[in-house]
N, C-alpha and C positions, 0 to 999 in steps of 0.2 A: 107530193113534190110541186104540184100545180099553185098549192095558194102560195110557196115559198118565193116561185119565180114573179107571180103576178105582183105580189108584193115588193120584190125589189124592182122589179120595171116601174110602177108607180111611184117608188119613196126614191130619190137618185141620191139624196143624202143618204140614207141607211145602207143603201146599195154600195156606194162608196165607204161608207164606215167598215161593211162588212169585209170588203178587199182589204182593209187596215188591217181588220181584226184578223183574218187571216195568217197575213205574211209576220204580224206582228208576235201571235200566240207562238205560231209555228218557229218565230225564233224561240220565244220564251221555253218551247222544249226539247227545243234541237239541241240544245249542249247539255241538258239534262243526264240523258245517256254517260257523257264526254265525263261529265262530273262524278257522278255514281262510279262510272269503269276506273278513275282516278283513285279513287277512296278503296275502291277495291286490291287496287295494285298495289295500296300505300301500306294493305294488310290491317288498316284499323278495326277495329270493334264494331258489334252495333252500335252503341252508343250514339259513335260518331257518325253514322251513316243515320242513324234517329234524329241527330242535332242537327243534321245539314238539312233533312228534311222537312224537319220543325220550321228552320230558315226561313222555307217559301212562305211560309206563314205568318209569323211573328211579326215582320215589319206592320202587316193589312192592322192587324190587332191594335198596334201601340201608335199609330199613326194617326188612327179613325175618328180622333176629336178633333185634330186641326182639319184633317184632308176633306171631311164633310163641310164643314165652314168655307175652306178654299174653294169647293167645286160649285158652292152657291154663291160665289162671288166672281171668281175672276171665270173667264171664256175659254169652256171647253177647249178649243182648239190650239189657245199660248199652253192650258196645261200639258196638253196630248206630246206636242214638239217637246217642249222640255224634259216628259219623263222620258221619248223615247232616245233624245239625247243620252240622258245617264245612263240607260239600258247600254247602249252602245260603247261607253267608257267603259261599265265594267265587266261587261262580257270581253274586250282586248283585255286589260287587266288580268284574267283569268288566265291568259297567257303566261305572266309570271310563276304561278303555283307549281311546283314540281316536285316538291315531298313533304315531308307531314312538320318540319320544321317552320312551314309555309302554309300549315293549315291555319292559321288565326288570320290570313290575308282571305282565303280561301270564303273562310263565315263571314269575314266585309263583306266580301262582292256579291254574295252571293244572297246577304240580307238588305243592302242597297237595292241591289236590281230587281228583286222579287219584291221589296217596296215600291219602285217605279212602275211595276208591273202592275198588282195591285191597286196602287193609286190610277192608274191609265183603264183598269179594270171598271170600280168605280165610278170614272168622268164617263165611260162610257155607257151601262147602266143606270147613271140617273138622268143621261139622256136620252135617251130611248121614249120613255113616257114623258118627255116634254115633246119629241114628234109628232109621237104617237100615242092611241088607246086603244083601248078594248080588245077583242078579237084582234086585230091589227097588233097591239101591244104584244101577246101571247105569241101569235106569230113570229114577228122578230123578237121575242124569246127563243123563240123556239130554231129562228137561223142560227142565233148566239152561241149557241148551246150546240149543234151540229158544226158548228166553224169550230170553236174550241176544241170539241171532240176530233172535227178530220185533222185539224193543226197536230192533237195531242198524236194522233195514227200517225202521220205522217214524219212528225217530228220525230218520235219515239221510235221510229220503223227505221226511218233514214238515218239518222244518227246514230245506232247500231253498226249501220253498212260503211258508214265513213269513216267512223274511230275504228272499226274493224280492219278495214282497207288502207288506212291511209294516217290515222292516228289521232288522237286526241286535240292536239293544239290546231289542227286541221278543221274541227270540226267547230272550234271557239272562232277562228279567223271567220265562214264560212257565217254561223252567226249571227253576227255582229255586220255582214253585208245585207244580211233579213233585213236588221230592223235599217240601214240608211237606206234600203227603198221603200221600208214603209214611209221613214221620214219623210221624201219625198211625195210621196203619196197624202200625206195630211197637209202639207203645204198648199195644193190643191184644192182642199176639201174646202169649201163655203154656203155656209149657212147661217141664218138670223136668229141670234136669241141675246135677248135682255134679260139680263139679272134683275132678280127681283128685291134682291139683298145686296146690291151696291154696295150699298152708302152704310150697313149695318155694322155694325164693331163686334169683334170675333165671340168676347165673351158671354155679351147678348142673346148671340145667335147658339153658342153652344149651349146656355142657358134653356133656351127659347125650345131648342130640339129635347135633350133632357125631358122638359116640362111636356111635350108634346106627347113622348112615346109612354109616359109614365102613366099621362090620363087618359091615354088611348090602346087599353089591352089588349084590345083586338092585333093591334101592329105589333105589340108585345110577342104575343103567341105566336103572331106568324114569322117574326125573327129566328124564334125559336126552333120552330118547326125547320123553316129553309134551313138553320144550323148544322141538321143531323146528319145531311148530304156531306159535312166535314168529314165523318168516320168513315169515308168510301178514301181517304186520302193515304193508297196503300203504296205511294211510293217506296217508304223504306219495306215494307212488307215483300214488296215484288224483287228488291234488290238482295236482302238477306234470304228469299227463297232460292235464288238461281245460285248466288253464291252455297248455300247448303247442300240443295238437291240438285243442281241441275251445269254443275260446274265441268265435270267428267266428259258430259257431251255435246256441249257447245259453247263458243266463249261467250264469256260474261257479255261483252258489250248485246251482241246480236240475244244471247238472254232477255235480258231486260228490256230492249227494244221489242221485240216478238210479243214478250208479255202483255206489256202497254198496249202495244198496236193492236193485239186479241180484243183487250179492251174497251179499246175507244172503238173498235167495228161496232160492237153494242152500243155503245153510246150513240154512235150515226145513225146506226141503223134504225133505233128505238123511238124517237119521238116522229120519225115519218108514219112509222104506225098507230102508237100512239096517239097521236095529237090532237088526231079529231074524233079519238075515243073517251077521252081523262077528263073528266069533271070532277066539281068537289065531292060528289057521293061516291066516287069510284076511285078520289084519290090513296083511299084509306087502305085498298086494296095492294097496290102499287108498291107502299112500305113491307106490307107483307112478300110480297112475291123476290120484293130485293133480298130481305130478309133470308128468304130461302134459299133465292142463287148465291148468296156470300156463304152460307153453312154448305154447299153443295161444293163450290170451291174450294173448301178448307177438306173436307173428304178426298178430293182427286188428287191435293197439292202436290205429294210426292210425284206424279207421272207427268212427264213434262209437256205432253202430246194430250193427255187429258183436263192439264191445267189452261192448259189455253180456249181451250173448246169451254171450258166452264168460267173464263176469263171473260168472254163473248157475252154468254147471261146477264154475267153480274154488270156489265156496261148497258144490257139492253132499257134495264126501266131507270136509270140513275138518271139519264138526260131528262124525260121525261119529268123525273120528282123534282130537278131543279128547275127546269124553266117552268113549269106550273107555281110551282111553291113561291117564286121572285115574282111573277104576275102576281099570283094571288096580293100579296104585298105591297107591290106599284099602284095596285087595284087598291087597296083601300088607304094609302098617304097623301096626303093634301099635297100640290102643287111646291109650293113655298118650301117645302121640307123633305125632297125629293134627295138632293143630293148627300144631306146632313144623315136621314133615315137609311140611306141605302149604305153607307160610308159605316155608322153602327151596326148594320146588320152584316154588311161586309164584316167587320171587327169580330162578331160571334161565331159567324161562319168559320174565318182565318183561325179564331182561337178555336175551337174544337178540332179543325186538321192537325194543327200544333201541338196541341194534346194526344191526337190519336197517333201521330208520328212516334213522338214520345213516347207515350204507352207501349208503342211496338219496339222499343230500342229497349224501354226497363222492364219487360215480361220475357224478350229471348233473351236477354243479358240473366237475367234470374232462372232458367233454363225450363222455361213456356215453350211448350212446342208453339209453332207456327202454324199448328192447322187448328188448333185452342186458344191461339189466339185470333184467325180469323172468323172461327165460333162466336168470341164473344162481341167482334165487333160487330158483327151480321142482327146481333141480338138487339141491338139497340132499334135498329127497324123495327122488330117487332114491338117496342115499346111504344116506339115513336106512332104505329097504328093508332094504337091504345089512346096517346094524347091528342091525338089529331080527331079521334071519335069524340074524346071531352071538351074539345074545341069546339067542335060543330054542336054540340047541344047545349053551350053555354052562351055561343054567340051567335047571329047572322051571317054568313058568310056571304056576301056580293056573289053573285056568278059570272063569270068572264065570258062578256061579250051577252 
């Protein structure tokens, strides 16, 4: 915890970024719950609880050749205000929605603002390594990763307890007061950065990145690799568990929230430990071990008291794989190509959650159990060891810090 604090006493930009990224995340999941418990009460399918999921994702995906071009051009900070503007029209908006006649308003708002989300994701990631490097870099990786994770606990806990208590449109209103004080909060924020791509013309530039990542395989790979961290994206998995198993003895909302919140304890908990254990020789390990805690969870799933104890696990090494695997990556793109690179790899990343959303709405729709199908997402880790060993003997890998 010591190098986390000295690091933000040091950085007063990152430090202030990080109280954004806080209040801002912690919106992004605090109606999360609100949404889910809604779709539940509407009585739809999985499908549709797979589609709204996909959602969060889809926008990052289909965005990520303009939004890369934009963030190496115009200044962080006019982006940040604007997305968090739209965040906050369409989380009131969401107020509207109140039965399934209403669901095609439902997937607007909720593929909008998880675009804005995304893009604000993004502007903040390809700045970070224009702060900062090295050791330093990983570090705030490594806050980034623990903020999203408590935002996720907290969001997911708390919005539980509110739609529970007080009801759904309660917990959009409440929201949507998150991000106008983040907004207020980046108004504040100042700091100096020049564009290096001004004056550049967009097609150039997406040109220019294209070309870049194609003759440089090493960033290839490591796109790749940070991708796999997508199939941990077991939103709709966690929502069609509680509704299956676990409906009888608790309501749904504080379900799903519980779930979550089990989760991200691991994920907070995990890179304190971590962090200044995990190198690239021992990364290869880390897949494995995830690997085992997701097939470990799919055994317990039906006992609601034991899914959460192994909900915990499956959170502990994930933080870790992502902020390591995004360093690793920072670590080896050129300056110039930061925002465009990290916007494509956002894009692979988004598309594999979206996929695995999906996957999980057309395997229980097709009458997959749920503990076979967190079997086979768990398996992908294990593969993913495998590549990450053919990486390292085909390339050099920089060492961080």
């Amino acid at each position: 915890m010591k190098r986390y604090w000295t690091l933000l006493q040091n950085e007063p930009v990152l430090k202030r970024l990080s109280i954004i990224q806080l209040i801002a995340y912690f919106g992004a999941w605090f109606s999360n719950v609100a949404i889910y418990t809604l779709l539940i009460q509407m009585q739809v399918d999985a499908t549709i609880i797979a589609l709204v999921a996909a959602l969060h994702f889809l926008p990052g995906v289909l965005q990520a050749p303009l939004s890369g071009v934009i963030i190496d051009r115009i200044h962080p900070k006019k982006l940040m205000i604007l997305l968090t503007l739209i965040e906050i029209g369409c989380t009131l908006l969401l107020l509207l929605v109140s039965n399934r006649e209403m669901l095609w308003l439902l997937y607007i708002l909720v593929f909008v603002r998880m675009g804005a989300s995304s893009f604000h994701f993004t502007v903040e990631m390809s700045l970070l390594p224009r702060i900062l490097e090295g050791k330093s870099l990983q570090v705030a990786n490594e806050i980034h990763s623990i903020i999203w994770s408590l935002s996720y606990t907290l969001g997911m806990a708390l919005s539980g307890i509110v739609v529970y208590w007080v009801g759904i449109r309660a917990a959009f209103v409440l929201d949507a007061g998150l991000f106008v004080f983040a907004l207020l909060l980046l108004k504040g924020l100042m700091f100096d950065l020049k564009s290096e791509n001004a004056d550049s013309r967009f097609i150039i530039m997406m040109r220019e990145a294209y070309c870049y990542i194609r003759t440089n395989k090493v960033v290839l790979h490591l796109m790749l690799l940070h991708a796999v961290l997508g199939f941990t994206a077991f939103d709709a998995l966690i929502a069609l568990s509680v509704q299956h198993y676990y409906a009888n003895i608790i309501a749904i909302s504080l379900g799903i929230g519980l779930l979550n919140a089990s989760r991200a304890v691991g994920l907070v908990i995990g890179p304190m430990v971590l962090g200044n254990w995990v190198n690239n020789k021992r990364l290869g390990w880390l897949f494995i071990i995830e690997s085992i805690t997701i097939g470990l969870w799919g055994m317990v799933m039906e006992n609601f008291y034991l899914s959460l104890i192994a909900s915990v696990l499956v959170g502990f090494v994930t933080t870790t794989l992502w902020s390591y695997t995004y360093t690793l990556l920072q670590h080896h793109i050129r300056s110039e190509f930061y925002g465009r690179v990290v916007a494509y790899n956002d894009m692979i990343f988004l598309g594999v959650g979206a996929f695995t959303s999906l996957l999980i709405g057309y395997l229980a729709k097709n009458t997959i159990s749920l503990e076979t199908i967190t079997f086979i997402l768990g398996s992908f880790f294990t593969l993913c060891a495998l590549y990450y060993g053919w990486i390292r003997r085909h390339y050099c890998l920089k060492e961080i810090g």
